[in-house]
N, C-alpha and C positions, 0 to 999 in steps of 0.2 A: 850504880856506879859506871856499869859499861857505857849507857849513852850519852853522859855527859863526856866520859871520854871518848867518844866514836865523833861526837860531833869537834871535841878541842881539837883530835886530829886530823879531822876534816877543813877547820878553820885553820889550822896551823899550815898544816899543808897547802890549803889552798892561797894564802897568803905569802907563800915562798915560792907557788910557780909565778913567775912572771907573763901576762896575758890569759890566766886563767880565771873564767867567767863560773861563778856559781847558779849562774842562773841556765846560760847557755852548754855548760860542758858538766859530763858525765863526773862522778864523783870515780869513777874507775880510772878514768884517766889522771889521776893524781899517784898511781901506781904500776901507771904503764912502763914497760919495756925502756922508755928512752925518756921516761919525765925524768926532772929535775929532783922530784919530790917522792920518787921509788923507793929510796934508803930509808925514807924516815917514816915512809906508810911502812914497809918491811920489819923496823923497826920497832914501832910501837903497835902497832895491826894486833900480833900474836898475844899481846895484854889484851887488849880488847876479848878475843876470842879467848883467853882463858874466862877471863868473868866470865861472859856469857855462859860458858861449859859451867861454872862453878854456880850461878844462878840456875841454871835447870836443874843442877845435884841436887841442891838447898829445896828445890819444888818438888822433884821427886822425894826426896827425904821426909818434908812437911804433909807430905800427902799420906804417907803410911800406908795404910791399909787400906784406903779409900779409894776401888777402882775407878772412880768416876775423876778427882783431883790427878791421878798418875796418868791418866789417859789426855786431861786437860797439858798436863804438867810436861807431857812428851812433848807438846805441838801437833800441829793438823800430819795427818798419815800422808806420804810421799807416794808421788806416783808410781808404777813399775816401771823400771829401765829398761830401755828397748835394746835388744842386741847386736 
């Protein structure tokens, strides 16, 4: 469910900036500072990002006891943050 809606918002939005090229411009810039199309990535963005959170519960959940699925189920391990 989240990528079909990450891309409708991507298409919705990118079809309300005026001069904005999918092929040549950053999909960030549909939520930039001064786009036309900030409110409605701000907007719908935060569903996107719940699925997602709600998809990796569901993985962690499914996985159980199976160290090997909860480790899969986290994603790849994050670098250390530099200070």
């Amino acid at each position: 469910m989240s990528t079909p809606l990450y891309l409708g918002i991507d298409l919705l939005a990118g079809s309300r900036y005026e001069g904005y090229s999918f092929l040549d411009q950053a999909v960030s810039e549909l939520s930039a500072i001064d786009a036309p199309t900030r409110g409605l990535w701000l907007a719908l963005g935060p569903l996107y990002q719940l699925l997602v959170l709600l998809f990796g519960v569901g993985a962690q959940l499914a996985a159980g006891r199976d160290r090997r699925l909860r480790i899969a189920a986290s994603g790849p391990p994050r670098p250390p943050r530099s200070v």
